[in-house]
Each structure stands twice: as C-alpha cells, then as structure tokens.
N, C-alpha and C positions, 0 to 999 in steps of 0.2 A: 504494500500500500504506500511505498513512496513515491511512486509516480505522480508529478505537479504538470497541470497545464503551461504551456506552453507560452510564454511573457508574448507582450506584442499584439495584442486586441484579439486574442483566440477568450479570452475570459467571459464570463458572468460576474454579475456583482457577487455572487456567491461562492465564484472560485476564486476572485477576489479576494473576498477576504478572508479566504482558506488561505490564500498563500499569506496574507498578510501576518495571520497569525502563526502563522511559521508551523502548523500541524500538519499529521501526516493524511492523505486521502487520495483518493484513485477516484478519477472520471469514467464514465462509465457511459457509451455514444451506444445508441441503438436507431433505427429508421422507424419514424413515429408513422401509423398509420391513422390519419384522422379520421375514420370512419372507427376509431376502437371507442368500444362501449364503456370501457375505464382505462385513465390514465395510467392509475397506479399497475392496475392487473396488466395492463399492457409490459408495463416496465419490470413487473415482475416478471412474466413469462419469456421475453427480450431477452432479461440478464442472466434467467435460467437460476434465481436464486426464489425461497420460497416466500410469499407472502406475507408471512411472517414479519420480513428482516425488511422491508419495501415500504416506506412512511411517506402518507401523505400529509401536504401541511392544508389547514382547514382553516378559514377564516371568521371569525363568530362577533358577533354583538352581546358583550354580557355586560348589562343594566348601562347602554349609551358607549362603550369604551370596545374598541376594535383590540380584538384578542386569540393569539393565535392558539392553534392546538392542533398537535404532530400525534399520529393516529395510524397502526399499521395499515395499507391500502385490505386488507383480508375484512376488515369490522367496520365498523361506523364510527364517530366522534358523539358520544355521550352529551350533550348538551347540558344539562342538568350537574355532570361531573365537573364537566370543565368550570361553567360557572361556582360552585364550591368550591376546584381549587383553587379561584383568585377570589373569594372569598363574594362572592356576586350571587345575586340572586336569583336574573333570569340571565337566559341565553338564545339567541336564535343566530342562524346561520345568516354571516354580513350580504349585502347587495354585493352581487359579483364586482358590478364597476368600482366599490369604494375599496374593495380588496384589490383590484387593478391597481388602483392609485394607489392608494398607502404603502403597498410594496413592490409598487415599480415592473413586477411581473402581470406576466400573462395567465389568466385561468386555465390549468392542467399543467404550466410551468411554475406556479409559485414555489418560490423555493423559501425553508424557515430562515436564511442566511443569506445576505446583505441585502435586508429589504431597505427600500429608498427609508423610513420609517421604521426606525426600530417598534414592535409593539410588546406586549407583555405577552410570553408564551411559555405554552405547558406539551410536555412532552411526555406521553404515556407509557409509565414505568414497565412496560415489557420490551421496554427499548433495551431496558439496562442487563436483560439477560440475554442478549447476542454479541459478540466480541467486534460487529463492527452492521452498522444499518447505512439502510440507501437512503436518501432525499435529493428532491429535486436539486438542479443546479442551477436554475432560472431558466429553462428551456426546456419546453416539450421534442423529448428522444437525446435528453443528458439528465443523468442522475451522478452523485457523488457518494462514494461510502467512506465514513469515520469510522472514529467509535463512538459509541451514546453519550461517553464522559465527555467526547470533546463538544461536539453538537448541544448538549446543554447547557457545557463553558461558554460557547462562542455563542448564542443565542438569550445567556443570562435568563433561559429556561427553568422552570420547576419542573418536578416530576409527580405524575399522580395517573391513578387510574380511570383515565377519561375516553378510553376504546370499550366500545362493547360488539 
C-alpha cells in the first residue's frame, strides 16, 4: 500500500490530501459503468474485494447541520444512529445538490477526504475491524484504501455504529 499518485494534476482533493498527510494508501482505477445500479456494489465487484471492506460516504441533515456518515456500501446509513452519534436529534438524508456543494464532489464520487468543507463525520465502527477499507477518491471508477485509523485521523471522524 505504498503506492502514491502521481504529482502533476493526476490528483483528487482526496489524494490530495493523502499525500499531504504523508500516509500510506493505494489508488484503486476501475471503468465506471453509468448505467450500474450502485456505486458502491459496483466498486466492490470492480476491485474484487468484498462488500464489506467498500465504504460509502452519505451525506445527512441532523437537526439543520450537514453531516457526514461512512457506511459499508453492503447496508444502509442508520439515520437515527448517526444523529445520536453527534448527539442530534433528527436526521434525514441532505438535498443531493447541497452535498455537491459542501464537498466539492460529485454524487457517486463523494469522497469523506478533502471535501471543499470540512463537515462533522462519523464512520461506522466495523471499519475498525479490517486492516485497510476502500473510499471514494473524489471520482466515480477511483477508490482509495487506508487503514480505518488513518481515515478517521485524516477526517477528524468519530466512530459508532451507524450501518445497518
């Protein structure tokens, strides 16, 4: 997992600021087919890695404040969990466009890492038992793998059980 993108305008905000922080992570290029039913299950079957280890980032509304929540692509993002783990009341999933904007990606490319707008994000503790998980890299048919410890370092993430 040393392998770094390539300096020189090959980046993402996302690979970005992997290299910025000097962590280790491997890129991960597959040929996106826009007629796939899901982004994530695409990218898991792509990388030939299982479901499991394949996180999508989800952008939610809990009580007025945009909040992210990293959710293996196999389950759903618990609404109700997520808002308890920032300690919020309600939750509903944000307007696509204002997830556009606040992080600068594209829907099916959001990536939890260098969003234009840092936001507050929770990352669901079954990340922490795989030795390294996928996330977007800011593009749809590019994913990155860390490890969960760094991905929560570099995100200023919480962890809690917000997949179901």
């Amino acid at each position: 997992m040393a392998r770094k993108p390539k300096k020189g305008g090959q980046g993402t905000p996302a690979t970005v600021a992997l290299e910025n922080a000097a962590v280790a992570f491997t890129v991960h290029a597959y040929e996106h087919d826009p007629a796939a039913a899901s982004y994530g299950g695409e990218a898991a079957e792509a990388l030939g890695v299982t479901a499991e280890r394949v996180f999508k980032t989800l952008v939610a509304d809990v009580d007025g404040v945009l909040t992210v929540g990293v959710v293996p692509v196999a389950g759903q993002l618990d609404l109700k969990a997520l808002a308890a783990a920032v300690g919020g009341k309600r939750a509903a999933m944000a307007d696509p466009a204002a997830a556009e904007r606040s992080s600068g990606y594209v829907r099916g490319g959001i990536s939890p890492l260098g969003q234009r707008r840092a936001l507050r994000t929770v990352v669901d503790d079954s990340a922490l038992a795989h030795p390294t998980v996928y996330v977007s890299a800011g593009r749809r048919g590019l994913e990155v793998e860390l490890t969960p410890a760094d991905l929560v370092a570099l995100t200023g993430a919480s962890t809690a059980p917000i997949g179901r």
